[in-house]
KOLGU-4560 file (N, C-alpha, C; in nm, 3 decimals, padded with zeros to 5 digits):
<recs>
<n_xx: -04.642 n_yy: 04.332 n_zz: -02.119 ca_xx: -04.775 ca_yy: 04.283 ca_zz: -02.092 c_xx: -04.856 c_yy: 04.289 c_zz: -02.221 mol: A seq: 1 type: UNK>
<n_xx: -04.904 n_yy: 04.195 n_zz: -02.265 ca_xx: -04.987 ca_yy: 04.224 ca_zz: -02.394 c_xx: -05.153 c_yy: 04.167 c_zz: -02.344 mol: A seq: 2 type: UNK>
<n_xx: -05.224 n_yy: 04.245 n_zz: -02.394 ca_xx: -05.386 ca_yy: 04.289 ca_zz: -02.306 c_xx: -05.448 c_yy: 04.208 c_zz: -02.463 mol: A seq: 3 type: UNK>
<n_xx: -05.564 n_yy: 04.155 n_zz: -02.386 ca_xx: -05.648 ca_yy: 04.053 ca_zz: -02.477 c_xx: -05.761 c_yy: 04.085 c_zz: -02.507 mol: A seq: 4 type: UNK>
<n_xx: -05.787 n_yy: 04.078 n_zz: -02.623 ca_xx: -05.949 ca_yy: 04.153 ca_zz: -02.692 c_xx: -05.988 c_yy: 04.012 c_zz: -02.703 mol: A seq: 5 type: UNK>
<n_xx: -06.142 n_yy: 04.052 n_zz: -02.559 ca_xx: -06.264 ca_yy: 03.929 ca_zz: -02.557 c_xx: -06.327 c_yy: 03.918 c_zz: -02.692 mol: A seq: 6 type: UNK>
<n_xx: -06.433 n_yy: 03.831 n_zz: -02.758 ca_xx: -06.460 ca_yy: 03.766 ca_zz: -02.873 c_xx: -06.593 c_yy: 03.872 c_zz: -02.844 mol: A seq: 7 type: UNK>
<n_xx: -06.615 n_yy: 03.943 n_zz: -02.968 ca_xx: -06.728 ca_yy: 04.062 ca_zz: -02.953 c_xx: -06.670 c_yy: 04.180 c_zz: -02.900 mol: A seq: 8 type: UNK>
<n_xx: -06.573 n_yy: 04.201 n_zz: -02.860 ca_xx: -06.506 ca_yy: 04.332 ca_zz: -02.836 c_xx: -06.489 c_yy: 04.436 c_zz: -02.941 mol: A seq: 9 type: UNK>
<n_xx: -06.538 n_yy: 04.570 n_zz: -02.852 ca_xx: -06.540 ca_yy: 04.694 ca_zz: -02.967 c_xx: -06.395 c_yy: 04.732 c_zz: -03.001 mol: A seq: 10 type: UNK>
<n_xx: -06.417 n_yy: 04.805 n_zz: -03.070 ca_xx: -06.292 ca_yy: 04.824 ca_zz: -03.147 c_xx: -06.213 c_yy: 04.925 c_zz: -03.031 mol: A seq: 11 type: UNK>
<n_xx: -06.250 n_yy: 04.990 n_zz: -02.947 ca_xx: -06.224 ca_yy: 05.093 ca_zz: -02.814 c_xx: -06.182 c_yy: 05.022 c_zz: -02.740 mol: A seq: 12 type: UNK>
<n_xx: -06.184 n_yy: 04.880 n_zz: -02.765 ca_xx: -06.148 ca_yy: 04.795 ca_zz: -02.642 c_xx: -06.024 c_yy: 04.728 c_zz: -02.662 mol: A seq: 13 type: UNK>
<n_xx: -05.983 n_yy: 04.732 n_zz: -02.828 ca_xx: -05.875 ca_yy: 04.666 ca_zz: -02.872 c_xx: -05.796 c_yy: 04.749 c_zz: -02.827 mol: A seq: 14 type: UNK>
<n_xx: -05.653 n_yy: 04.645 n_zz: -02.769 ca_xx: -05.543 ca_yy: 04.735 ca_zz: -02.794 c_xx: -05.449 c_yy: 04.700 c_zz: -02.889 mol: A seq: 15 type: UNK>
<n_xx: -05.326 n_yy: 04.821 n_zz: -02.882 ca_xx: -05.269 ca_yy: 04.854 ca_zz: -03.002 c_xx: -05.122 c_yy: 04.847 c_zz: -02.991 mol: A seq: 16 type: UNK>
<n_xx: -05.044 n_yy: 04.803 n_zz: -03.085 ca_xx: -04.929 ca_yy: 04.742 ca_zz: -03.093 c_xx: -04.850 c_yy: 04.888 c_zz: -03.092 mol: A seq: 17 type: UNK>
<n_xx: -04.720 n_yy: 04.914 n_zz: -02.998 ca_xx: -04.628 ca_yy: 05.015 ca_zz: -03.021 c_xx: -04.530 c_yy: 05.027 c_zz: -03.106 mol: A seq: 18 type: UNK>
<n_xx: -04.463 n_yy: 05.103 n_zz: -03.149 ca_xx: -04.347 ca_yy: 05.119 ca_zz: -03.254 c_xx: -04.414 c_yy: 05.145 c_zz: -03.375 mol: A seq: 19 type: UNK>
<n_xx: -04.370 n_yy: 05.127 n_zz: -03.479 ca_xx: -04.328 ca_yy: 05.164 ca_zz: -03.656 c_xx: -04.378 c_yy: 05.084 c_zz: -03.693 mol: A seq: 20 type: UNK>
<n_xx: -04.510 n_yy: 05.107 n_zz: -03.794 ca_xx: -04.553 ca_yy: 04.968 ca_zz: -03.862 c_xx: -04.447 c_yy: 04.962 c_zz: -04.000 mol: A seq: 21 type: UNK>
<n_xx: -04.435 n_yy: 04.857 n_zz: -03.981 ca_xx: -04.316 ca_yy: 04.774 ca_zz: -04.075 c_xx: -04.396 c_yy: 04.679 c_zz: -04.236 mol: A seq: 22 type: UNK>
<n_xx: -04.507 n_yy: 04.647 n_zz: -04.170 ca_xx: -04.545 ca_yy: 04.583 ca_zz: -04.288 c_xx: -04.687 c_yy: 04.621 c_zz: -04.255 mol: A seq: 23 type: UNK>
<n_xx: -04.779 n_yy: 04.603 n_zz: -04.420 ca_xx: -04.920 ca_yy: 04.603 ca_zz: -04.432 c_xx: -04.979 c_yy: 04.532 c_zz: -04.509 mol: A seq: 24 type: UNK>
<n_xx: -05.036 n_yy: 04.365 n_zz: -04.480 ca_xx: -05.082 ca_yy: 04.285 ca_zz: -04.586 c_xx: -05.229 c_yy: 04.220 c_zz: -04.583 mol: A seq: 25 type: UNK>
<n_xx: -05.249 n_yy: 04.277 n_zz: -04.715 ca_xx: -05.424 ca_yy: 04.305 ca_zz: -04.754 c_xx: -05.409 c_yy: 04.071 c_zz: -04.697 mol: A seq: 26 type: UNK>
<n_xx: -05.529 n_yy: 04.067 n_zz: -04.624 ca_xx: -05.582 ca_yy: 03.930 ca_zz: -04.624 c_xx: -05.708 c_yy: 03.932 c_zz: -04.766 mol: A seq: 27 type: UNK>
<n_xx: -05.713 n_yy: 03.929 n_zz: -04.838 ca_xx: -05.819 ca_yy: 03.936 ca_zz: -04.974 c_xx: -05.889 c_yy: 04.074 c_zz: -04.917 mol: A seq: 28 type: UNK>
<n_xx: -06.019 n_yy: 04.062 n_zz: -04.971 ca_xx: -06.111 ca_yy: 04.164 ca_zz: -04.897 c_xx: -06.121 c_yy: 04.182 c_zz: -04.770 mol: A seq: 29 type: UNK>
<n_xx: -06.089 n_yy: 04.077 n_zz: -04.681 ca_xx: -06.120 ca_yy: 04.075 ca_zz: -04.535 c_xx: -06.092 c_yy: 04.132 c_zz: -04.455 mol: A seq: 30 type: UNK>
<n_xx: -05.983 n_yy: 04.181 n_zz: -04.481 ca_xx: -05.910 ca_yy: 04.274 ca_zz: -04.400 c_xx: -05.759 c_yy: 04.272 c_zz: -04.422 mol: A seq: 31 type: UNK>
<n_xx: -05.625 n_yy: 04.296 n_zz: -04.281 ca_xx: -05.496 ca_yy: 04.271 ca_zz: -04.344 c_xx: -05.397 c_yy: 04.234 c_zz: -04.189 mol: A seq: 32 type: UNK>
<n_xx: -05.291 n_yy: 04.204 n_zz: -04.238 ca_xx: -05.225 ca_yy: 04.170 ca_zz: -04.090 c_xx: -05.108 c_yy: 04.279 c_zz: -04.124 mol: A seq: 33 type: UNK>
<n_xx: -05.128 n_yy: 04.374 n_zz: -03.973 ca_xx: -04.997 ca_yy: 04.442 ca_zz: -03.963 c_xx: -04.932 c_yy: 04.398 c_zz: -03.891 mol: A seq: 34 type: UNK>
<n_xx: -04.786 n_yy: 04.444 n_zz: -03.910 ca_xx: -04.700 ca_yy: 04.405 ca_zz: -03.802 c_xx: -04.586 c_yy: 04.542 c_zz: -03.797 mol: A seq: 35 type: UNK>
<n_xx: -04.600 n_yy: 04.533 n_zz: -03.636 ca_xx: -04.479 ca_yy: 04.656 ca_zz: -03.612 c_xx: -04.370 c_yy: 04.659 c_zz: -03.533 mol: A seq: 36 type: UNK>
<n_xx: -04.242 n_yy: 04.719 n_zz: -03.558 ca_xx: -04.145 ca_yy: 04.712 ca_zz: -03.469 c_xx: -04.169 c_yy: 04.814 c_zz: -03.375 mol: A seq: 37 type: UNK>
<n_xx: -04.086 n_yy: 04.827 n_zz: -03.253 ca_xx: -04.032 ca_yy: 04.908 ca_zz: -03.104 c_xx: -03.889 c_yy: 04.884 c_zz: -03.139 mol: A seq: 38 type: UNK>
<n_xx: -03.831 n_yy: 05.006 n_zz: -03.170 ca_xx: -03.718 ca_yy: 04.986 ca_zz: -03.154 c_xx: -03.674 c_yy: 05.048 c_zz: -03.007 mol: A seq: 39 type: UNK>
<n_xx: -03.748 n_yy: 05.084 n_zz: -02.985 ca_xx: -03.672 ca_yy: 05.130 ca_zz: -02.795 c_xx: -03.663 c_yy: 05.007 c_zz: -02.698 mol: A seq: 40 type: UNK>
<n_xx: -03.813 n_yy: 04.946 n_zz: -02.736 ca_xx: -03.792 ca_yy: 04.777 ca_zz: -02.678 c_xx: -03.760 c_yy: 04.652 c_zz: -02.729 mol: A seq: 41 type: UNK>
<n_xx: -03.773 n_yy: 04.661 n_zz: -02.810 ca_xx: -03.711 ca_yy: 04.599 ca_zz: -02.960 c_xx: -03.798 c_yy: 04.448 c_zz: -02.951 mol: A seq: 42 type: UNK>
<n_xx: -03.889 n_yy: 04.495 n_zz: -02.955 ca_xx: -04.039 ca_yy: 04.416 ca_zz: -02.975 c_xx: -04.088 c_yy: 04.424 c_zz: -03.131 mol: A seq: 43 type: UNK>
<n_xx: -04.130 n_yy: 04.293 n_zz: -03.145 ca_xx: -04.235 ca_yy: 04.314 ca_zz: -03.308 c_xx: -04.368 c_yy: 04.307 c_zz: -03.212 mol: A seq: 44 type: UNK>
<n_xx: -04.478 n_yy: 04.271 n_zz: -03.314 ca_xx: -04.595 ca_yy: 04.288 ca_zz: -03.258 c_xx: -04.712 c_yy: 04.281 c_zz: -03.408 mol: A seq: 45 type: UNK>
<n_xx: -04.818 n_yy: 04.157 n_zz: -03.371 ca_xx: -04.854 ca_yy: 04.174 ca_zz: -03.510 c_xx: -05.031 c_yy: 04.144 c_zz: -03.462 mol: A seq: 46 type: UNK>
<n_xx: -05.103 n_yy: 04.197 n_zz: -03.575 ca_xx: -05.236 ca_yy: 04.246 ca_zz: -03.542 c_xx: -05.335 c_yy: 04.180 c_zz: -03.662 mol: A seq: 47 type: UNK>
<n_xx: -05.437 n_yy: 04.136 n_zz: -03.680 ca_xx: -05.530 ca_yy: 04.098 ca_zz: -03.781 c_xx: -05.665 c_yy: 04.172 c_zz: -03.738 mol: A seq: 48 type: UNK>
<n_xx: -05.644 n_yy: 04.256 n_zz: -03.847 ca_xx: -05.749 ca_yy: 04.347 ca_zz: -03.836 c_xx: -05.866 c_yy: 04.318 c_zz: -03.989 mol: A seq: 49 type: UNK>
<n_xx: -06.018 n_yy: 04.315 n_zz: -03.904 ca_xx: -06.109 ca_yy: 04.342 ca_zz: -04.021 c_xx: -06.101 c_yy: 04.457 c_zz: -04.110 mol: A seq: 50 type: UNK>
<n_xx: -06.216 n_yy: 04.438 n_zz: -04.237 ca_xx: -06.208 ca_yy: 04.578 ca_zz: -04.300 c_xx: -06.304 c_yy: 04.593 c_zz: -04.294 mol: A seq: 51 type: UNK>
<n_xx: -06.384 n_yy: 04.689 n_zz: -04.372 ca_xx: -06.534 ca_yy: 04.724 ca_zz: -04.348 c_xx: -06.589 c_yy: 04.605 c_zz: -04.381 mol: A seq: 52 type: UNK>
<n_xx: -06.600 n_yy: 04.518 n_zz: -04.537 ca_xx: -06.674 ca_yy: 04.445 ca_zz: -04.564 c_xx: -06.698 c_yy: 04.330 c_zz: -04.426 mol: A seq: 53 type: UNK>
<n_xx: -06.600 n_yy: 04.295 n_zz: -04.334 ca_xx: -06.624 ca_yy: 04.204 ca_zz: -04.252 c_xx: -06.605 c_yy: 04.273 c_zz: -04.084 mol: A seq: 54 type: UNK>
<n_xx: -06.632 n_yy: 04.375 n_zz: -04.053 ca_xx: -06.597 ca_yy: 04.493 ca_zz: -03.956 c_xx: -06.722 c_yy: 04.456 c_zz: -03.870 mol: A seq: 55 type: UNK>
<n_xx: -06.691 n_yy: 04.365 n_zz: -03.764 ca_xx: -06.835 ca_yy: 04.422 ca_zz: -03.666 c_xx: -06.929 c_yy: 04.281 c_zz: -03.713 mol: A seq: 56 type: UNK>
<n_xx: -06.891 n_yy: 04.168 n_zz: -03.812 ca_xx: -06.945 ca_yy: 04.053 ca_zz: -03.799 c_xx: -06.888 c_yy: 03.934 c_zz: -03.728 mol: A seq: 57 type: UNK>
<n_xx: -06.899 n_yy: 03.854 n_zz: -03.656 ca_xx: -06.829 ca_yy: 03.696 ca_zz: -03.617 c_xx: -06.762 c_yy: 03.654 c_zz: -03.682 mol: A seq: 58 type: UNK>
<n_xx: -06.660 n_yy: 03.627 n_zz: -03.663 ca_xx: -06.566 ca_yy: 03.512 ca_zz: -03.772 c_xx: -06.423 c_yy: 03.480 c_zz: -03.684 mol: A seq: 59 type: UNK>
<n_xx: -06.377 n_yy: 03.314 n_zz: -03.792 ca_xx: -06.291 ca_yy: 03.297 ca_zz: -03.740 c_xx: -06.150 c_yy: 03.383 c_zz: -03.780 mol: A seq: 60 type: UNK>
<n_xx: -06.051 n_yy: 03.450 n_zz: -03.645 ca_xx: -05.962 ca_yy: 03.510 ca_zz: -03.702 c_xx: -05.863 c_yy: 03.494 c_zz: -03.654 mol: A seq: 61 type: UNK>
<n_xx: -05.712 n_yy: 03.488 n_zz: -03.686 ca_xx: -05.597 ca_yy: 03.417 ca_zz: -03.571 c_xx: -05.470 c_yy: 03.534 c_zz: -03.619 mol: A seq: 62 type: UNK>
<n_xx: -05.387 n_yy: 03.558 n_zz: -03.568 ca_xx: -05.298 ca_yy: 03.582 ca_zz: -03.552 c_xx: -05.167 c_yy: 03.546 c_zz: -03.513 mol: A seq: 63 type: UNK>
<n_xx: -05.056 n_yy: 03.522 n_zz: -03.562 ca_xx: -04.940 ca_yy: 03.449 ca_zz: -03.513 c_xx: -04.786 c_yy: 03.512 c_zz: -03.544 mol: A seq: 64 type: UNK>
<n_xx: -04.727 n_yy: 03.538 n_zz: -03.405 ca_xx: -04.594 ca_yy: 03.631 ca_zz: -03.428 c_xx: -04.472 c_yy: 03.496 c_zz: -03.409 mol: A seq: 65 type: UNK>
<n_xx: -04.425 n_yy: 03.437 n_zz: -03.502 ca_xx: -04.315 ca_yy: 03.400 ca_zz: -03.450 c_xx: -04.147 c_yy: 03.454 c_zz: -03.425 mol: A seq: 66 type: UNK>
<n_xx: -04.075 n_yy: 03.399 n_zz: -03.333 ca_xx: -03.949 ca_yy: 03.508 ca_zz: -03.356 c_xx: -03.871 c_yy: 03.372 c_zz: -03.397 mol: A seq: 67 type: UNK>
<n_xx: -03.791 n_yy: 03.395 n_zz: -03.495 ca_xx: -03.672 ca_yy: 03.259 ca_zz: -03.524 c_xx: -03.535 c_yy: 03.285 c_zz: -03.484 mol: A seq: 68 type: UNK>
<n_xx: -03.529 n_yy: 03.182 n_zz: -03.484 ca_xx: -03.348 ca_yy: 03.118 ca_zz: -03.450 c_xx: -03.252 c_yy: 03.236 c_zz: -03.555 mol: A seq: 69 type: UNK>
<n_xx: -03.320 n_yy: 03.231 n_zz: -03.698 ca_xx: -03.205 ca_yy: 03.305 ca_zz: -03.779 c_xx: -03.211 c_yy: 03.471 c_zz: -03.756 mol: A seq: 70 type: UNK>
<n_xx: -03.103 n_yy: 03.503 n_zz: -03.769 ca_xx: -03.068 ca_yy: 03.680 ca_zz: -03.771 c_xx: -03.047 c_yy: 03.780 c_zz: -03.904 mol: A seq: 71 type: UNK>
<n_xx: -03.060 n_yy: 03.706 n_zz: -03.998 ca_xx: -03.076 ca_yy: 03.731 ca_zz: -04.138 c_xx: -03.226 c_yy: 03.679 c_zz: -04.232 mol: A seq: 72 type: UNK>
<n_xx: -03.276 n_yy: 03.785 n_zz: -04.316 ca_xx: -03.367 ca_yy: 03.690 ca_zz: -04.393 c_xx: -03.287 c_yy: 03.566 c_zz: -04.430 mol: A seq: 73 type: UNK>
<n_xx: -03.408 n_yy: 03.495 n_zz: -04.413 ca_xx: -03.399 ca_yy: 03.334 ca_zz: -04.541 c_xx: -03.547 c_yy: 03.264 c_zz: -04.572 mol: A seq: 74 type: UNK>
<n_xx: -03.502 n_yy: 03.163 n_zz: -04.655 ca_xx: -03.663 ca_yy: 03.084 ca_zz: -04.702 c_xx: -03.671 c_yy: 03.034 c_zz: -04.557 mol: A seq: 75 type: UNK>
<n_xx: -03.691 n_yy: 03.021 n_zz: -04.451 ca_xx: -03.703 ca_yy: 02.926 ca_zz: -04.342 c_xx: -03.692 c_yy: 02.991 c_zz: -04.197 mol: A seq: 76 type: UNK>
<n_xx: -03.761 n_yy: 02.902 n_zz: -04.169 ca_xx: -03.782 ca_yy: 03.023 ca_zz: -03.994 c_xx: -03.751 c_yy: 02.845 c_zz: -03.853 mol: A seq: 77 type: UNK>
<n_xx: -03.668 n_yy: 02.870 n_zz: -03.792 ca_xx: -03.620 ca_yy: 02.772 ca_zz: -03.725 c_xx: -03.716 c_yy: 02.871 c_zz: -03.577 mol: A seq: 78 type: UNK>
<n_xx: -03.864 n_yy: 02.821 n_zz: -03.515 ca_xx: -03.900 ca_yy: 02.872 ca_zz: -03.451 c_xx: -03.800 c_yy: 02.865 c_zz: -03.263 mol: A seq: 79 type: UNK>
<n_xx: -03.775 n_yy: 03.011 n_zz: -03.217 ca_xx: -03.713 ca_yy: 03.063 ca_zz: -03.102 c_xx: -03.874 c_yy: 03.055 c_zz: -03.015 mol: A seq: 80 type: UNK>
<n_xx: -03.969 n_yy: 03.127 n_zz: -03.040 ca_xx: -04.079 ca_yy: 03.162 ca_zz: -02.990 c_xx: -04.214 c_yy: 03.214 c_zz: -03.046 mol: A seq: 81 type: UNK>
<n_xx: -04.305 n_yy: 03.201 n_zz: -03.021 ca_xx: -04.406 ca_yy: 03.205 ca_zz: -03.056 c_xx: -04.508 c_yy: 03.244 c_zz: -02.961 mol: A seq: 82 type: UNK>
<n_xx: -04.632 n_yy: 03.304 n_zz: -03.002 ca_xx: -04.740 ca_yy: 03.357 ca_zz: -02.931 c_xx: -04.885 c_yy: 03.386 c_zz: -03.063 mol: A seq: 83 type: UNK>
<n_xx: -04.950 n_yy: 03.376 n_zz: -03.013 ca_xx: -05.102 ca_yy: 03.341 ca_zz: -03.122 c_xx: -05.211 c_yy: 03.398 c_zz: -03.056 mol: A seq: 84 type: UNK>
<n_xx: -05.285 n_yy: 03.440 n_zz: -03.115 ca_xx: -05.411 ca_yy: 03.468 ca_zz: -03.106 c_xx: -05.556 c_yy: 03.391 c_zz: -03.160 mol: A seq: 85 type: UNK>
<n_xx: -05.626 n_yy: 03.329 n_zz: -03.154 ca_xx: -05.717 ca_yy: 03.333 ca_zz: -03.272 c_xx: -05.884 c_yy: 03.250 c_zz: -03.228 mol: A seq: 86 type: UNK>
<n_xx: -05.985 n_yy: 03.273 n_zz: -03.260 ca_xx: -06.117 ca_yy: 03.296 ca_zz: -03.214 c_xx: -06.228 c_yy: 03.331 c_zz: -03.325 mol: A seq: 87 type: UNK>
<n_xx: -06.348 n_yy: 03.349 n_zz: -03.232 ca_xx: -06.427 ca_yy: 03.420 ca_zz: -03.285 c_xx: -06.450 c_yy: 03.516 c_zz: -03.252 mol: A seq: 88 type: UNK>
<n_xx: -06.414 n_yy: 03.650 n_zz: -03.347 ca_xx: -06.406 ca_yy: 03.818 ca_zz: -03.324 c_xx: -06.450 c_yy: 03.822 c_zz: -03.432 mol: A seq: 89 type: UNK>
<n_xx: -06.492 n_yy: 04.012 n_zz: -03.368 ca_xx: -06.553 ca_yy: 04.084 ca_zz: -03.487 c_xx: -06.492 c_yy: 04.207 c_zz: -03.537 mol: A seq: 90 type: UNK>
<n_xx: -06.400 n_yy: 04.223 n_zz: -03.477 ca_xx: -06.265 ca_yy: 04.319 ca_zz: -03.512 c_xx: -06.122 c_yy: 04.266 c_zz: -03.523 mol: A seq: 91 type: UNK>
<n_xx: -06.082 n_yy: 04.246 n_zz: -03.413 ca_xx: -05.962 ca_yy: 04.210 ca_zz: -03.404 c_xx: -05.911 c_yy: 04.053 c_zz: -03.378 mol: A seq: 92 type: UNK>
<n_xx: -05.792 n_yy: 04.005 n_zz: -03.398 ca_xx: -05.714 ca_yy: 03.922 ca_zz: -03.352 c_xx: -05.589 c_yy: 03.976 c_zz: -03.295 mol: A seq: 93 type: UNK>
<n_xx: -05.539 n_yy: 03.967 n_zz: -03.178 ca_xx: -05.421 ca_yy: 03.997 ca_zz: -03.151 c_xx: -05.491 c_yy: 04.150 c_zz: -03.057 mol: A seq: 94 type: UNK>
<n_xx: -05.388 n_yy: 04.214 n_zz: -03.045 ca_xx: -05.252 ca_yy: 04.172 ca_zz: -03.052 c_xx: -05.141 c_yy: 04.081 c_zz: -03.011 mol: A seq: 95 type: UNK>
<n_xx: -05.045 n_yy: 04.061 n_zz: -03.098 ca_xx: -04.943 ca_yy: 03.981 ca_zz: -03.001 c_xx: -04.798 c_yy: 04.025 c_zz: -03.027 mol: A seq: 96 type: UNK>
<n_xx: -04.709 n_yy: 04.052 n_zz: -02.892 ca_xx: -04.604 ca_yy: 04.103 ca_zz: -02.898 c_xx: -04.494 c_yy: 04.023 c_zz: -02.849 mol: A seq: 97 type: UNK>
<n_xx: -04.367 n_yy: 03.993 n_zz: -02.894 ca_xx: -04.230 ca_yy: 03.914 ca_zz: -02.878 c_xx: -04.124 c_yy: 04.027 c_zz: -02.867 mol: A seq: 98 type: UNK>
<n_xx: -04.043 n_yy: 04.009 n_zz: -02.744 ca_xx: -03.935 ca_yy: 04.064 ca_zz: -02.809 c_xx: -03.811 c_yy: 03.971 c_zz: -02.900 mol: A seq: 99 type: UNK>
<n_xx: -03.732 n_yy: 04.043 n_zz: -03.054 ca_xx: -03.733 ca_yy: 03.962 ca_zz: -03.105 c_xx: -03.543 c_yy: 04.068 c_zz: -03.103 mol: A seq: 100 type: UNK>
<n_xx: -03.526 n_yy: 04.122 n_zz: -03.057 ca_xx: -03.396 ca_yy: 04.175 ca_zz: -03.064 c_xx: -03.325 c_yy: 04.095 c_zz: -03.131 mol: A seq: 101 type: UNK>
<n_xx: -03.209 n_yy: 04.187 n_zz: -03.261 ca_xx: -03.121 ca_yy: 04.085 ca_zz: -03.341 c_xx: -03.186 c_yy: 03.942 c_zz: -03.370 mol: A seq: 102 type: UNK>
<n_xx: -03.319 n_yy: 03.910 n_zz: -03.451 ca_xx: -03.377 ca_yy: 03.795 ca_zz: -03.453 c_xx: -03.448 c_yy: 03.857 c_zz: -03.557 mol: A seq: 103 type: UNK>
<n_xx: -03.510 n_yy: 03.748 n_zz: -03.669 ca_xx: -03.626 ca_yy: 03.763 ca_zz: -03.774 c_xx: -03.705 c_yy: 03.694 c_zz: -03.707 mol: A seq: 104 type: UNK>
<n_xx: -03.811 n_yy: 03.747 n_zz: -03.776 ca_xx: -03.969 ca_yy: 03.747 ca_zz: -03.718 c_xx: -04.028 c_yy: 03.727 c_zz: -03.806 mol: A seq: 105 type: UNK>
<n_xx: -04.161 n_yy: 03.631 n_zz: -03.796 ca_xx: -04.212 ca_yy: 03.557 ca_zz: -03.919 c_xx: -04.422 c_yy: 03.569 c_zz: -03.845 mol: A seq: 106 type: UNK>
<n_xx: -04.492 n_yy: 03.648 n_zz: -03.946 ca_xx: -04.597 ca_yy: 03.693 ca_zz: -03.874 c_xx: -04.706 c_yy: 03.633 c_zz: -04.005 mol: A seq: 107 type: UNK>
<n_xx: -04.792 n_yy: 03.558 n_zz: -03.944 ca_xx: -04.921 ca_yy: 03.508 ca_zz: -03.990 c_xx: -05.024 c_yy: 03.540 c_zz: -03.963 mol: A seq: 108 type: UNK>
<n_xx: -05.155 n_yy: 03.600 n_zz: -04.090 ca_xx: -05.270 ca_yy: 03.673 ca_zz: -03.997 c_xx: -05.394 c_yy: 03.562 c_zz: -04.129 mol: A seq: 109 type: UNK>
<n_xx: -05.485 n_yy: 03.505 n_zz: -04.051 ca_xx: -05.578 ca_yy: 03.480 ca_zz: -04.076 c_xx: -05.707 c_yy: 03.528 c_zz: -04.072 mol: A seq: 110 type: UNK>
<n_xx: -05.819 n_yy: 03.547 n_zz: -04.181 ca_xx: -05.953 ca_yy: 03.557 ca_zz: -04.176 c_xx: -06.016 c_yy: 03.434 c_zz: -04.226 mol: A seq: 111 type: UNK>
<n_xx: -06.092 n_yy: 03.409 n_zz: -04.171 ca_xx: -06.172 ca_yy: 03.276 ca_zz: -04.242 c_xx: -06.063 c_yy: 03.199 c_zz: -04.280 mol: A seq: 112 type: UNK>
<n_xx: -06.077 n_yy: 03.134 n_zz: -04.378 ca_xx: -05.999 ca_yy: 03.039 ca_zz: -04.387 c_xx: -05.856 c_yy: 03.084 c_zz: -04.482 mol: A seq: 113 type: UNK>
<n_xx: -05.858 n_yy: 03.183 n_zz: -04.511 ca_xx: -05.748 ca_yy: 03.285 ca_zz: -04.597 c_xx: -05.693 c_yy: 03.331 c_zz: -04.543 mol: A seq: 114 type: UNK>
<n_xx: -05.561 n_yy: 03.317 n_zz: -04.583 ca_xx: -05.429 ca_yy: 03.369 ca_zz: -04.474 c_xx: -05.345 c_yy: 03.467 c_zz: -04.564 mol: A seq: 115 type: UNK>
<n_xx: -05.271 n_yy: 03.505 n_zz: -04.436 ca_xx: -05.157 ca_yy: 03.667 ca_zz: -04.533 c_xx: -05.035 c_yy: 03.618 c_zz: -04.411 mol: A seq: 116 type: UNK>
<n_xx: -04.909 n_yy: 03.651 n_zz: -04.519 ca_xx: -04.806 ca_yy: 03.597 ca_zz: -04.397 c_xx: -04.707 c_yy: 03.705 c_zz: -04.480 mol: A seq: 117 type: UNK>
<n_xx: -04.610 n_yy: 03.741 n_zz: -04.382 ca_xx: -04.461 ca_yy: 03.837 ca_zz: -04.437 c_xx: -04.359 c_yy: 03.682 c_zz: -04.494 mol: A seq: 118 type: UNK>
<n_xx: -04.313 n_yy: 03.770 n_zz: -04.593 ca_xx: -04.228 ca_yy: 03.720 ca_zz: -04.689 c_xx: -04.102 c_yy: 03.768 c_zz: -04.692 mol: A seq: 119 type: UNK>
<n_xx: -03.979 n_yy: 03.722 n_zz: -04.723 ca_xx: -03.971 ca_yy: 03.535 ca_zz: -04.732 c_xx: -03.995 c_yy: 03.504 c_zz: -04.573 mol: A seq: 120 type: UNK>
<n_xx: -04.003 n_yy: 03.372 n_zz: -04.577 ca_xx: -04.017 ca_yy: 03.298 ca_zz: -04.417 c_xx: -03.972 c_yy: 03.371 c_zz: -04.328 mol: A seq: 121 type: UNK>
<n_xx: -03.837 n_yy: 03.386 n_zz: -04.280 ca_xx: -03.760 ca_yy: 03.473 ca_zz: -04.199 c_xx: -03.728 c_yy: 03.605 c_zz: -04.231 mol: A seq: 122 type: UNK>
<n_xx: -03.829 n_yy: 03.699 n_zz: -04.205 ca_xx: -03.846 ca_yy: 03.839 ca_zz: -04.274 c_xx: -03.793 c_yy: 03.938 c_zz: -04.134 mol: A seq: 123 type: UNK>
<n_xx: -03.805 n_yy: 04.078 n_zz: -04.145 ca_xx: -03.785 ca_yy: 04.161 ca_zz: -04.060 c_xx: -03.684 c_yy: 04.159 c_zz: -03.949 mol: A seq: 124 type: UNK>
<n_xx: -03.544 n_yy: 04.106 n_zz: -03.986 ca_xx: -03.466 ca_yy: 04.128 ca_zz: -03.871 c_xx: -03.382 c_yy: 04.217 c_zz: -03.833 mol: A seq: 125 type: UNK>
<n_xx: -03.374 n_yy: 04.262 n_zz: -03.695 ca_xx: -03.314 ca_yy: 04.352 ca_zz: -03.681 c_xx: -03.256 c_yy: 04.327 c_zz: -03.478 mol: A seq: 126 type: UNK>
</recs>
């Protein structure tokens, strides 16, 4: 079940991705997109979070977990599935969770118009 943070939602209201954060990428000042594994459920799960400078103002912010076709990194992500987030918030985007078992996972987090994505294309498989 993945639970949805309304547009103006406090940060008490967000919820929060389970497992091991796996990656942490600064979006410029704005904030950064994490993404984490479950290895008990063997879920990724990825989050766009503000930072202070933009913490608690309106903006546009999106989030996007894809899971791909390939089972190894590569430059290229042949999309299996997908799930997105994205709005006007003042904390969060996301969460959003896939299970991606034996699959790479390819996670995009937007602020404004500046984006942060895991590298290469087909990153994190397991």
């Amino acid at each position: 079940m993945v639970a949805l943070v309304a547009p103006g939602a406090s940060p008490a209201q967000a919820a929060d991705c389970s497992g091991s954060l796996i990656e942490h990428i600064p979006i410029k000042t704005y904030g950064h997109l994490d993404v984490y594994y479950d290895s008990a459920t063997k879920r990724n799960c990825a989050k766009t979070v503000s930072s202070s400078s933009t913490w608690g103002a309106s903006k546009f912010m999106a989030v996007y977990l894809i899971v791909c076709e390939e089972t190894s990194p590569a430059s290229s992500c042949k999309q299996r599935a997908m799930d997105y987030d994205d709005g006007q918030y003042k904390y969060y985007a996301g969460p959003r969770s896939l299970p991606a078992g034996g699959r790479c996972i390819f996670a995009i987090g937007k602020i404004y118009s500046t984006q942060a994505s895991t590298s290469p294309t087909a990153s994190h498989c397991g």
